[in-house]
C-alpha positions as CSV (number, residue, x, y, z in Angstrom):
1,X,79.1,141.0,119.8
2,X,76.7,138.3,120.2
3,X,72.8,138.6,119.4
4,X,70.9,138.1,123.1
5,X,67.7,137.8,124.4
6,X,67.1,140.2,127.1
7,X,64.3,139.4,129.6
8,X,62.7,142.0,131.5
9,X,59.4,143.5,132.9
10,X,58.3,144.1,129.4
11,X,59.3,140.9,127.6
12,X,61.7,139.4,125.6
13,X,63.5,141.3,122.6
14,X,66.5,141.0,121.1
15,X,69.2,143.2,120.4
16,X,72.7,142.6,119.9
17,X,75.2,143.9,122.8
18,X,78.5,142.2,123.8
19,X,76.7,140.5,127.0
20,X,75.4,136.7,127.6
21,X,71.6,136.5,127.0
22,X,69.9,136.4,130.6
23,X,68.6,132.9,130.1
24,X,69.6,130.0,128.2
25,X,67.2,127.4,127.5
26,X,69.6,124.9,126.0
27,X,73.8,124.4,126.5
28,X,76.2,125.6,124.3
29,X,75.2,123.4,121.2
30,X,79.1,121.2,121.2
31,X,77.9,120.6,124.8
32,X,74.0,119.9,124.5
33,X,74.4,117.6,121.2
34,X,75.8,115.3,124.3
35,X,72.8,115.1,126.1
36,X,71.2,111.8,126.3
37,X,68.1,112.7,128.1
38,X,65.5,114.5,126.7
39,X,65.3,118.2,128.8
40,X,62.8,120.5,128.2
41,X,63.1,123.8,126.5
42,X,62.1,126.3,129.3
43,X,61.7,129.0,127.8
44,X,59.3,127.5,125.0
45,X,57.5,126.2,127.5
46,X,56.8,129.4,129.0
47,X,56.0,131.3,126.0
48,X,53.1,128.4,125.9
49,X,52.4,129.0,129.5
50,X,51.3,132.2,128.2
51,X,49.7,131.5,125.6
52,X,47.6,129.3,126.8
53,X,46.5,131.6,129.4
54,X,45.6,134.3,126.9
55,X,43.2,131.3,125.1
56,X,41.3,130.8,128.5
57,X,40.9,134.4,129.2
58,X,39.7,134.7,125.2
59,X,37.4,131.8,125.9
60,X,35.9,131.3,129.3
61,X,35.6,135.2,129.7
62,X,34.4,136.7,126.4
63,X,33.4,133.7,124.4
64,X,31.8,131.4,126.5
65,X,29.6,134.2,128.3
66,X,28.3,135.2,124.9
67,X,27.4,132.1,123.3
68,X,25.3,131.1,126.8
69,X,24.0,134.4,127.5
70,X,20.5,134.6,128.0
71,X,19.7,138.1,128.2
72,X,18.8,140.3,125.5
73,X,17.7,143.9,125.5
74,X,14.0,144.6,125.5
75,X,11.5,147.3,125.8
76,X,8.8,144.8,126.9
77,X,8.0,145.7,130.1
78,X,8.3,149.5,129.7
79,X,6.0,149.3,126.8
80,X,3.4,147.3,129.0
81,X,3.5,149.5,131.7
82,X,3.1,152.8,129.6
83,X,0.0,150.7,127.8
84,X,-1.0,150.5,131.4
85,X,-0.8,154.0,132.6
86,X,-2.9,155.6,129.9
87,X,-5.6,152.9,130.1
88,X,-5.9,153.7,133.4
89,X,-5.8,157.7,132.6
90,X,-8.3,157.2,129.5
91,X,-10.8,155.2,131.9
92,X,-11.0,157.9,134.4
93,X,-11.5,160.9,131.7
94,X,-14.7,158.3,130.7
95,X,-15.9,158.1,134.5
96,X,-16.1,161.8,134.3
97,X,-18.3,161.9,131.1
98,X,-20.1,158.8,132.0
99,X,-21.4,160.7,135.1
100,X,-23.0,163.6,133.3
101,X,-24.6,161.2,130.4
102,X,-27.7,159.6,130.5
103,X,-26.1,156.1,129.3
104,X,-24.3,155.6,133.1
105,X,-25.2,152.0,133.4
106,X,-23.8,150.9,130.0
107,X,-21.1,152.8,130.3
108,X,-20.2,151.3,133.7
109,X,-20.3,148.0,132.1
110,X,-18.4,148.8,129.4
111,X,-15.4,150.2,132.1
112,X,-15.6,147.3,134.2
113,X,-14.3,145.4,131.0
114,X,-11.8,147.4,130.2
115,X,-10.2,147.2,133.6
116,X,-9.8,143.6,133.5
117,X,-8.0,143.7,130.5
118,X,-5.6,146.8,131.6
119,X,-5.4,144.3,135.0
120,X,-4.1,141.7,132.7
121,X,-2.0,143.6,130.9
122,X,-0.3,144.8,134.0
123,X,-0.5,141.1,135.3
124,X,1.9,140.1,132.3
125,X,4.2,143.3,133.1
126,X,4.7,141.7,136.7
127,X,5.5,138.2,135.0
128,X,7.8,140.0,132.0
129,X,9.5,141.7,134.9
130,X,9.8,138.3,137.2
131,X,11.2,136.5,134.2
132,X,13.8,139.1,133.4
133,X,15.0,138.7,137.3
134,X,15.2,134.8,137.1
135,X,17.3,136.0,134.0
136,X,19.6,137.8,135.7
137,X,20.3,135.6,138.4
138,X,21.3,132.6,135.8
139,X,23.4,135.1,133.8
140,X,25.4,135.8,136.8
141,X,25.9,132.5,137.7
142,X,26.9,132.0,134.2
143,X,29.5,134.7,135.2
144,X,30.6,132.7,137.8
145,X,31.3,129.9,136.5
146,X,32.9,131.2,133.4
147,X,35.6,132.8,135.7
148,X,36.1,130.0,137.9
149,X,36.6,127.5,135.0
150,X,39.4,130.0,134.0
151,X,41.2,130.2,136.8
152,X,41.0,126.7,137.1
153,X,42.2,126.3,134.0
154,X,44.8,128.5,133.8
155,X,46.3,127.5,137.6
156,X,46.4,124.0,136.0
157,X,48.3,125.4,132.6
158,X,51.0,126.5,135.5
159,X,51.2,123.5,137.7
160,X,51.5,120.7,134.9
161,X,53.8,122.5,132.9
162,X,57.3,121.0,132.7
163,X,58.4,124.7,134.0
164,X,57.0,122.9,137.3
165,X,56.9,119.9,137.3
166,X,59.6,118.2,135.4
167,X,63.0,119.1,137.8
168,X,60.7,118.8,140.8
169,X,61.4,115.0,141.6
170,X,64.3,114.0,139.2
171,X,67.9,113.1,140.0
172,X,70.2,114.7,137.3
173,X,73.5,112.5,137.1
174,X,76.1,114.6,134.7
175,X,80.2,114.9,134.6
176,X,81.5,118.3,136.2
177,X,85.2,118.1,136.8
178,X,88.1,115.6,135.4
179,X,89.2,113.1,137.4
180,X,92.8,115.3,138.2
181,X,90.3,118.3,138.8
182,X,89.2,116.0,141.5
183,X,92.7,115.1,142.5
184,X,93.8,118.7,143.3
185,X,90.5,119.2,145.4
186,X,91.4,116.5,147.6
187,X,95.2,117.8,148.0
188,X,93.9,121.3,148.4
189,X,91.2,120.2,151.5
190,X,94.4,118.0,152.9
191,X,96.5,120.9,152.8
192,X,93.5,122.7,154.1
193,X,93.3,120.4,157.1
194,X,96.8,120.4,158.0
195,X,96.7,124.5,158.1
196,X,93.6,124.0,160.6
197,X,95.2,121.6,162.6
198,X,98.6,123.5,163.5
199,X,95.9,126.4,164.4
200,X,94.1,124.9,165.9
201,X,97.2,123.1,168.3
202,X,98.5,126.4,168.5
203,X,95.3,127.6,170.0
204,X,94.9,124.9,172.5
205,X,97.9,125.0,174.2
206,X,97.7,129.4,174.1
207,X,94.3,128.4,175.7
208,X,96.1,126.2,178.4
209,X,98.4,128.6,179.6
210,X,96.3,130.8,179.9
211,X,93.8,129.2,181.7
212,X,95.6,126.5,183.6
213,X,92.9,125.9,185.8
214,X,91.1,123.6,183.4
215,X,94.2,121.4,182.5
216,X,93.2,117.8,183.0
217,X,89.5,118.9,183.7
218,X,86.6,118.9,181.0
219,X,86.4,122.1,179.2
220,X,83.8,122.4,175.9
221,X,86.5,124.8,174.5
222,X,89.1,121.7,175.4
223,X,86.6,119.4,174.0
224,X,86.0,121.3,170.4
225,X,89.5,121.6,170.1
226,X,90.6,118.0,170.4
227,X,87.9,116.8,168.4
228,X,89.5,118.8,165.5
229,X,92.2,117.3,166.5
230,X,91.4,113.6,166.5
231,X,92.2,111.5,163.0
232,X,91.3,112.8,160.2
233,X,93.2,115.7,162.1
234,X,91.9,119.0,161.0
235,X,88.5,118.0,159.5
236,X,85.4,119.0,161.5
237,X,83.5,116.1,162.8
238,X,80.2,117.9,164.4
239,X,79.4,120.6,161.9
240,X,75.6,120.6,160.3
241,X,74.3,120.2,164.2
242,X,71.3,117.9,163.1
243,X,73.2,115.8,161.1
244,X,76.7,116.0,161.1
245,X,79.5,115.0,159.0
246,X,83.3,115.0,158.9
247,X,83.9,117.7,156.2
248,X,85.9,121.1,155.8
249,X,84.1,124.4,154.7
250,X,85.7,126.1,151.8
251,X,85.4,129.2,152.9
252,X,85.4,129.1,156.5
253,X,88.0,126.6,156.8
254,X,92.0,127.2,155.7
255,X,91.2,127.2,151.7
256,X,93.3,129.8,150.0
257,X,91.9,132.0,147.6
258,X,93.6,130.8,144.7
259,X,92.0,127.3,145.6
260,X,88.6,129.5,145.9
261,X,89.5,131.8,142.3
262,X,90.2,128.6,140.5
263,X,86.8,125.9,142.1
264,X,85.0,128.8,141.1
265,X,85.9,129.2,137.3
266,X,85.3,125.3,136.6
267,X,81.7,125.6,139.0
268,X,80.9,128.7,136.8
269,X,81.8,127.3,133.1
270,X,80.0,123.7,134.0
271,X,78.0,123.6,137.8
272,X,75.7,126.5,137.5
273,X,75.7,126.4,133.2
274,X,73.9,122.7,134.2
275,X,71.5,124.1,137.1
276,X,70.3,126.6,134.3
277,X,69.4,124.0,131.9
278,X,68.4,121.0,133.8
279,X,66.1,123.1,136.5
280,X,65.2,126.3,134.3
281,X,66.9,128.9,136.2
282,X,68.8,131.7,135.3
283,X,73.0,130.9,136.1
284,X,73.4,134.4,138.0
285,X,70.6,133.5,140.0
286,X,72.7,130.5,141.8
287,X,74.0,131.4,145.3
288,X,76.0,128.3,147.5
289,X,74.8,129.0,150.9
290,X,77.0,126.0,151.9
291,X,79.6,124.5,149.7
292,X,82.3,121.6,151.3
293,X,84.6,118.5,151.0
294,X,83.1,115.5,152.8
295,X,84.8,112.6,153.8
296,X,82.9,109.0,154.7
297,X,85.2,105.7,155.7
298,X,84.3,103.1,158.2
299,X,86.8,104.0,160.8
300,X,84.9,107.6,160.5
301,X,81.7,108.5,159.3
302,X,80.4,106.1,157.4
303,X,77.0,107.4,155.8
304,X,74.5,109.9,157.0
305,X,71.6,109.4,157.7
306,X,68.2,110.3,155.8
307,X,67.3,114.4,155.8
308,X,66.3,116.8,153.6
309,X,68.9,119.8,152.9
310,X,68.3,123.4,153.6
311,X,68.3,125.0,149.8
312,X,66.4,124.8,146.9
313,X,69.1,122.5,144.8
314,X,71.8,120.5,146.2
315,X,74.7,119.0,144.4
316,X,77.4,116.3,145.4
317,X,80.3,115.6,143.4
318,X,82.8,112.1,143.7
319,X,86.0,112.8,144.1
320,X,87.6,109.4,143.8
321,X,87.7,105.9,143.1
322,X,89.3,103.0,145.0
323,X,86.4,102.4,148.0
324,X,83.6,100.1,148.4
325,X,80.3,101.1,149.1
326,X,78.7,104.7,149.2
327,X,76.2,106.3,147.0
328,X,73.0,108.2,147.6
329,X,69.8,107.2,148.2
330,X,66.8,109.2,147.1
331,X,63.5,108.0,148.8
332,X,59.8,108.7,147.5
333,X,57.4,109.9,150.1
334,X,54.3,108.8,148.7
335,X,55.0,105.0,148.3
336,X,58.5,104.2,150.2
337,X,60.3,103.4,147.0
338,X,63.6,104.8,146.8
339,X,66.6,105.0,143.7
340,X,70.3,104.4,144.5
341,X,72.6,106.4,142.8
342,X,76.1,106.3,142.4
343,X,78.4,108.2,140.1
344,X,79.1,106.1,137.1
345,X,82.7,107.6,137.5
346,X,84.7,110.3,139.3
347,X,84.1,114.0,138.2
348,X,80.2,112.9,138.1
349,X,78.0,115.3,140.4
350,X,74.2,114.6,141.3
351,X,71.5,117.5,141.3
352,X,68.7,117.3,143.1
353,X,65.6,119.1,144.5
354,X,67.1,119.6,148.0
355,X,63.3,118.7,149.7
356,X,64.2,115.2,148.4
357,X,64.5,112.6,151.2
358,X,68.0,111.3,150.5
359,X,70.8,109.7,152.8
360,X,74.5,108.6,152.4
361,X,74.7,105.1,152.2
362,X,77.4,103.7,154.0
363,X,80.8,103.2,152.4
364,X,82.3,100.1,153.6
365,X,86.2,100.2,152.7
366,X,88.5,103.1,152.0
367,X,87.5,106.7,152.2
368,X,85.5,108.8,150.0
369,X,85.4,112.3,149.4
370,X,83.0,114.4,147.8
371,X,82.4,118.0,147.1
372,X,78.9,119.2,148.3
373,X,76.9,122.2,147.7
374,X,73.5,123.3,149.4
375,X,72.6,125.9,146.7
376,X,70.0,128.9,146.6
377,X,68.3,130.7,143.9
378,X,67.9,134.2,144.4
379,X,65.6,137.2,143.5
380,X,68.2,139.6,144.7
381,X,71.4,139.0,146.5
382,X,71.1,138.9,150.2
383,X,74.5,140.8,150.6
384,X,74.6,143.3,147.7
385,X,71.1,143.6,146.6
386,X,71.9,143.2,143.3
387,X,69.1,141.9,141.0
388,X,69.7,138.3,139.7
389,X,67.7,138.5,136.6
390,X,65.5,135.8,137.8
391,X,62.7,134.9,135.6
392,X,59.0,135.0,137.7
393,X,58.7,131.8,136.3
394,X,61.5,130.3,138.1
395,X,60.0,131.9,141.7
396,X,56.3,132.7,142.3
397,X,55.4,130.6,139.5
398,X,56.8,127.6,140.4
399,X,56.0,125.2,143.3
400,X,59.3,123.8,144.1
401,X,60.7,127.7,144.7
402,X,57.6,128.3,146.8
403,X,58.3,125.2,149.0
404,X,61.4,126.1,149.9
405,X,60.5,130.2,150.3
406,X,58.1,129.0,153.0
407,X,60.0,126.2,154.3
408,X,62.5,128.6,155.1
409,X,59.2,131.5,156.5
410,X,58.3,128.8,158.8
411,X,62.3,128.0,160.1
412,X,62.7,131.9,161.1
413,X,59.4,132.2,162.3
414,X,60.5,129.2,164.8
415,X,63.9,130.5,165.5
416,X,63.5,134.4,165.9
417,X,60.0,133.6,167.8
418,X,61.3,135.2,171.0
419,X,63.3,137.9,169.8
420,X,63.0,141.3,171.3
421,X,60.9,143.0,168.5
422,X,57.1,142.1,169.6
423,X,55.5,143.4,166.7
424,X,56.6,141.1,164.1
425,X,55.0,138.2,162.3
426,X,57.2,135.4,164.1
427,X,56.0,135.7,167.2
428,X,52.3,135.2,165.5
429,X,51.7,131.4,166.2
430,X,48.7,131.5,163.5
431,X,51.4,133.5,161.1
432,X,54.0,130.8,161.5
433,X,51.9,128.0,161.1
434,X,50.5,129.7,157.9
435,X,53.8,129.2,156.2
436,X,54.4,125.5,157.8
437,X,51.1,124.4,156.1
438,X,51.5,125.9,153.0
439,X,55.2,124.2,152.8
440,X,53.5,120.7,153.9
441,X,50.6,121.4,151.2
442,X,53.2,122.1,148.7
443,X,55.5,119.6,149.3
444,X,52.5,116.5,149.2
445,X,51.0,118.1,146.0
446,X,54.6,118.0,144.3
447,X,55.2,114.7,145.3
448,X,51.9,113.7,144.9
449,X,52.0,115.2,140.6
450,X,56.1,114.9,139.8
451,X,57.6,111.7,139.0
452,X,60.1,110.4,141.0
453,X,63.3,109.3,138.7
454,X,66.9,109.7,137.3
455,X,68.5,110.5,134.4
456,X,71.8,110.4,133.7
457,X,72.8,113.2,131.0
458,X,75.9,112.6,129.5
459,X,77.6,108.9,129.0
460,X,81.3,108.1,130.7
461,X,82.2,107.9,127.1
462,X,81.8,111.3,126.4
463,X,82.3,112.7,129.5
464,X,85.7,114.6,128.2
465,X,84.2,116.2,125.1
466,X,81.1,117.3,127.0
467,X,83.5,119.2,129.8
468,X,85.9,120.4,126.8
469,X,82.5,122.0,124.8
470,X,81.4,123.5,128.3
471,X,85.0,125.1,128.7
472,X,85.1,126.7,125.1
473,X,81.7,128.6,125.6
474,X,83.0,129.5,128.6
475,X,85.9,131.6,127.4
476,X,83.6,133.7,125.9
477,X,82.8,135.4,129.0
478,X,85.4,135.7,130.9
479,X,86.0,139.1,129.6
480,X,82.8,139.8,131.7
481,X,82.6,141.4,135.5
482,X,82.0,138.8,137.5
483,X,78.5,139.8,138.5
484,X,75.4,137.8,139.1
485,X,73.4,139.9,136.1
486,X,76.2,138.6,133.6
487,X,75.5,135.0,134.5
488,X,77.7,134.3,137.3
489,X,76.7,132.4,140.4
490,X,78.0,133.5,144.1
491,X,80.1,130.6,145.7
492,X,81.7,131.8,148.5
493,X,79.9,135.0,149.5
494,X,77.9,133.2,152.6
495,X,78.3,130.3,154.5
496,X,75.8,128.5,156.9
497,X,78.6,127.2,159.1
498,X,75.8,125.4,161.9
């Protein structure tokens, strides 16, 4: 049994049940006393996120309206106007006595006098009232202002918290796999390549036979075929249609399961344990919507060039040594300034915000291979419609999620514009380019307020303890169904194969 935090609509409590808590704000402490960058504590940081919202509530709302209120009850003008009323009553019982005495003149004087004075009286009423108006209006301006200075304040609280912010523009460089780890995913994509390639011969010359007409002629079912074909032999050369690259798809290409069962135990125990901790989200939450072996060399593909990638993180892990050239390069929209990363040594990954401008730089000599993910983070699986457990703080309150939500809003509005049902929001111009601005708006205030850098996490020297410590706190769970509410990401479940 382990004591857990469990977070849900209601908050945070703690109990003890023989689960994993639903977010971790720190690794498994053999594994975070590695760390050699200073990461925020998430959840901290949200529980002062809160906080400090309650305070400008408390204060622009209740406290500052009081102290510059300027309206007090008063009986002012009703007393006034009362005085007023039976002045005026008293005068005209006098009239009526006046006219049957024999002092008429005098007592007409005498009336005119008081008159003026009720007049004046009644004057001041008017002016009492007039003032109380002017009152009003600054009191609701007052109002006003009290409620926009909290909003402000408390949208700000949001945006410039680290919750935000601090993943939004960094370059996280940390060991995932051993360098043999690495070894066997290379022997498992070439074995995975060969597989494709007999299938694929197979399937060509079934395809000739039984279409002989289109022997010797140009064919684009011919063509796919021998360009799987052509060295590397088995590797797709034209997948990712905008930018391609020369790279096999472990799921949709010849990968066994056991090669799946066993990638996806080491991503779980280290990949998605990282995500959690360097980008505050919750492990279960994590959803590959594109996971691969890529291979550059200068007889080949070389590099890639610059792109964003379509997912909220995106992670690329070296599989070897014994090339020249390569790396990533991360460029800075505001100024042009970019960072070069490479691996300090195999079994290193790099996690990124996948909006980054990046490219593969070009590798010069030899091949290299490395294991690439384009990850999602999920509110609910888009298969099973199971709940991830994912924290409102890691979705509608944070600006990098939101990018990417209406990114995407904007990329099926575009695509499923002429579909058949006429009634729906993509085929609204206005509504698509709704979500197209708000991804532009959000994208330039991100990199506009997040800085742009990289930290490396965990030294070469300590690469192996780091993994080890990762791998002990994994075997805690493993005990566990393998469900995205116990903290397990999806890997293989769907594939953008375009």
């Amino acid at each position: 049994e382990t004591t857990t935090r469990i977070r849900s609509s209601s908050g945070i409590g703690t109990m003890t049940i023989d689960a994993p808590p639903a977010y971790h704000s720190s690794l498994p402490y053999d594994a975070e006393r590695f760390l050699e960058a200073p990461l925020p504590d998430y959840e901290l940081e949200r529980r002062g996120i809160v906080t400090k919202s309650i305070a400008s509530v408390v204060i622009f709302i209740f406290v500052l309206p009081s102290v510059l209120a300027t309206i007090t009850p008063s009986e002012t003008r009703r007393q006034k106007c009362d005085e007023c009323d039976a002045d005026h009553e008293h005068e005209q019982n006098e009239q009526h006595e006046q006219q049957r005495g024999p002092k008429k003149r005098r007592g007409v004087r005498r009336d005119k006098k008081k008159s003026q004075k009720r007049e004046e009286r009644c004057s001041d009423a008017a002016k009492s009232d007039s003032d109380q108006q002017e009152a009003v209006d600054v009191s609701f301006k007052t109002s006003f202002i009290t409620t926009l200075l909290c909003v402000t304040s408390i949208f700000f609280t949001f945006f410039l918290s680290a919750n935000n912010l601090f993943a939004a523009r960094t370059i996280f460089v940390a060991p995932i796999l051993t360098s043999e780890e690495c070894a066997r995913i290379i022997d498992m994509a070439h074995r995975a390549a060969q597989r494709k390639a007999d299938t694929i011969l197979r399937e060509r010359e079934q395809y000739l036979l039984d279409s002989p007409q289109f022997m010797g002629e140009e064919d684009a079912k011919l063509a796919k075929y021998d360009s799987i074909l052509e060295e590397p032999s088995g590797w797709t050369k034209d997948r990712h249609t905008s930018y391609p690259t020369t790279d096999l798809n472990v799921v949709t290409d010849p990968f066994t399961a056991e090669d799946r069962a066993w990638l996806a135990e080491k991503l779980n125990a280290r990949l998605s344990v990282l995500m959690e901790r360097t980008f505050g989200v919750f492990r279960g939450a994590v959803r590959a919507n594109d996971i691969f072996v890529v291979r550059y060399e200068p007889g080949g593909q070389p590099n890639l060039r610059r792109h964003t990638d379509s997912s909220f993180i995106s992670f690329n892990i070296i599989l070897n040594d014994g090339f020249e050239g390569g790396g990533t390069r991360f460029h800075s929209r505001p100024d042009g300034t970019h960072i070069d990363v490479k691996p300090p040594a195999v079994g290193y990954g790099i996690l990124s915000n996948a909006n980054i401008l990046h490219e593969g730089l070009a590798t010069t000599n030899g091949t290299r291979y490395i294991l690439v993910g384009f990850d999602d983070i999920d509110e609910r699986d888009p298969f099973t419609g199971e709940d991830t457990s994912l924290s409102v703080f890691s979705s509608w309150l944070n600006f990098s999620w939101m990018q990417i939500r209406f990114k995407e809003g904007w990329q099926d509005g575009r695509l499923r514009s002429d579909s058949s049902d006429r009634l729906a929001w993509h085929h609204s111009h206005y509504a698509v380019s709704v979500f197209n601005v708000l991804h532009k708006f959000m994208t330039a205030t991100i990199d506009i307020s997040a800085k742009f850098r990289i930290m490396t996490l965990v030294s070469p020297n300590n690469a192996g303890s780091y993994i080890a410590a990762m791998d002990r706190e994994a075997e805690k769970t493993k005990h566990l169904e393998a469900t995205r509410s116990n903290g397990f990401a999806s890997w293989f479940a769907g594939q953008q194969i375009d």
